[in-house]
C-alpha positions, 0 to 999 in steps of 0.5 A: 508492509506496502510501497515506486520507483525504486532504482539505486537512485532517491527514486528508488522505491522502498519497500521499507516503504515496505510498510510498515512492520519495521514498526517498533512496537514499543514505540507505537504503544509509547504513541498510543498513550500520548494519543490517547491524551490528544485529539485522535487525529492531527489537525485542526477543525473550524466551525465551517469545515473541517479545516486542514488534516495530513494523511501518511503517505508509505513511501516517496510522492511518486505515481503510486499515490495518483489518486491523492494528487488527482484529489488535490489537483481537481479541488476534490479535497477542498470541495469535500470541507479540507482548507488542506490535505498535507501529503507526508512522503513516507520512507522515513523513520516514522512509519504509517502506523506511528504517523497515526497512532501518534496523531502526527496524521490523520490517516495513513497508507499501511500494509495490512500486515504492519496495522494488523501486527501493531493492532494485536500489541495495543494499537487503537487502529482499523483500515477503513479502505484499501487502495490495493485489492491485491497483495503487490508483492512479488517474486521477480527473476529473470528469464535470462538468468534462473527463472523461477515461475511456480512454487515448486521452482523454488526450492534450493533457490537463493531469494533477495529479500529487504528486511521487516515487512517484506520479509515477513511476507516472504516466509508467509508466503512459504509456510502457506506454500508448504515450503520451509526456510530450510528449502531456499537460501534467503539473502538480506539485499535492498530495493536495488535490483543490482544484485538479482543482474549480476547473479547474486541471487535467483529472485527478488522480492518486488513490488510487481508494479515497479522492479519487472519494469525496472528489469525490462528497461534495463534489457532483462525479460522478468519472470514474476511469481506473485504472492497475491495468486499464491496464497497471500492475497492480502490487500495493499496501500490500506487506509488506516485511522484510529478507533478514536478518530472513527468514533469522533470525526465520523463525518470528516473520515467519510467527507475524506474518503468521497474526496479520495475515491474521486481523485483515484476514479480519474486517476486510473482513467489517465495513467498519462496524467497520473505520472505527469502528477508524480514526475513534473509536480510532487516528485519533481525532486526524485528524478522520476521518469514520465514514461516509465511512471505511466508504465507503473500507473497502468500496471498498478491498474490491476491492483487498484481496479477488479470485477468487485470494485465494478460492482461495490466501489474503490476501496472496497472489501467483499466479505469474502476478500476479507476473509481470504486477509484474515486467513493470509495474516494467520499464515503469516504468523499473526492472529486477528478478527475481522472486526478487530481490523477492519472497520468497512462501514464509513466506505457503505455509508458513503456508497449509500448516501452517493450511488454515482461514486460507483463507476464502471472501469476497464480492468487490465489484465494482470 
């Protein structure tokens, strides 16, 4: 589902970057037999590397996608045996999921709902690593307006929500909250907090590392509910490829995922820098704001960064996270096992063989 600067300006952050489960089905399972027929993953590879590949991005080149930027900027990539790694902005009309099945990428950053819904229609895919451990989704209001700051102060309240992935998430999140649909008013709105200003509705549905910031610089103190502390912590930004690809480019995936965890071990340890990355180089084109892009990267932080990445590495997915994924997927209406969307095992090998990528990181409190 899955992606920051989402204003009414092109920064605006999606979340129809919103991952992904605007994923039309059909579609993707029309890509899965061309891919079949292709080489499992877009790119082409010499003899002395593994030549140039595009990895999906969910959403437009802003500070979300630092750890990217890091990796190519530091030459992590090409250290790694890439000539090129192809950043795809994403918030078109080819989603993530499309982007890989089809071979137009290599890899791509979806929401684990979107992979784990397109994985039960046919998809040939697995998430071998997620950037996020916490769902980023949230419910902002307003403290000068209805502030809505439990579960229980929801009801016959009016929600904002964008259509597809997001709202899929929002009625997960009131099922596993025991709340009906009947119980709130759900009002079809965009990315734009506008709406939630003025009244139009009590709460929007929100990436919390991007609309309560959005609120404070505009003069509003907001008040966020999130989804991740209230029965759908699903993982977020997750790194998905396909069976084939696994299966053929074993070396190449885990030669992408040292590079990656390089570029986002600096990446959380200089905000500063990682907005400087999206606002002034990759997203010079969007009008992002400096500052308030190194707002976002220190609140994406408490996404990124917790006690078991300390201990196992970025990316990474304990047993019982993963767990806790499958349990929330169910809640949202989609049934699947643990084997049939996560392949976890390229991050332990690449862990094993290089110890040092496990670093210690100050963790924000979220």
């Amino acid at each position: 589902m899955s992606d920051t600067i989402r204003t009414s300006a092109p920064a605006s952050r999606r979340r129809s970057r919103a991952h992904g489960l605007t994923v039309a089905i059909a579609a993707v399972l029309c890509a899965v037999l061309l891919a079949a027929c292709g080489s499992g993953g877009s790119g082409s590879f010499g003899s002395s590397g593994y030549g140039s590949i595009a990895l999906q991005l969910s959403w437009i080149k802003n500070v979300e996608f630092a750890g990217e930027y890091f990796a190519t900027e530091k030459g992590y990539y090409s250290a790694a045996g890439f000539s090129d790694v192809k950043l795809l902005a994403g918030g078109g009309q080819t989603g993530s999921v499309e982007a890989v099945v089809s071979g137009q990428a290599t890899v791509g950053l979806s929401q684990s709902p979107a992979t784990a819904l397109s994985i039960t229609q046919g998809a040939p895919l697995k998430i071998i690593g997620a950037t996020y451990q916490k769902n980023p989704l949230c419910l902002l209001s307003l403290e000068d307006r209805t502030p809505i700051r439990t579960v229980a102060d929801l009801r016959g309240k009016r929600i904002g929500v964008q259509a597809g992935a997001n709202q899929q998430a929002l009625e997960a999140f009131l099922r596993a909250n025991g709340v009906s649909t009947s119980d709130v008013t759900i009002v079809p709105t965009q990315y734009d907090i506008a709406p939630l200003i003025r009244g139009d509705y009590d709460a929007h549905v929100s990436y919390v590392t991007n609309e309560p910031i959005l609120a404070a610089h505009e003069g509003h103190q907001p008040v966020v509910l999130r989804l991740a502390d209230n029965g759908l912590p699903l993982v977020g930004e997750a790194l998905i490829t396909t069976d084939q690809t696994i299966a053929t480019k074993r070396d190449m995936l885990k030669a992408f995922l040292t590079a990656e965890i390089k570029g986002w071990t600096d990446a959380v340890r200089d905000p500063a820098q990682s907005a400087r990355y999206a606002a002034e180089v990759y997203g010079k084109d969007q009008d992002l704001d400096v500052a308030e892009q190194t707002e976002e990267a220190n609140a994406q932080n408490g996404l990124v960064l917790s006690p078991d990445v300390n201990e196992n590495g970025l990316f990474t997915m304990t047993d019982e996270l993963v767990d806790e994924n499958i349990k929330a997927l169910a809640a949202a209406g989609v049934d699947i096992r643990p084997e049939q969307l996560f392949d976890l095992s390229l991050l332990k090998e690449v862990y094993a063989e290089n110890p040092s990528l496990v670093q210690q990181f100050d963790i924000p409190r979220t």
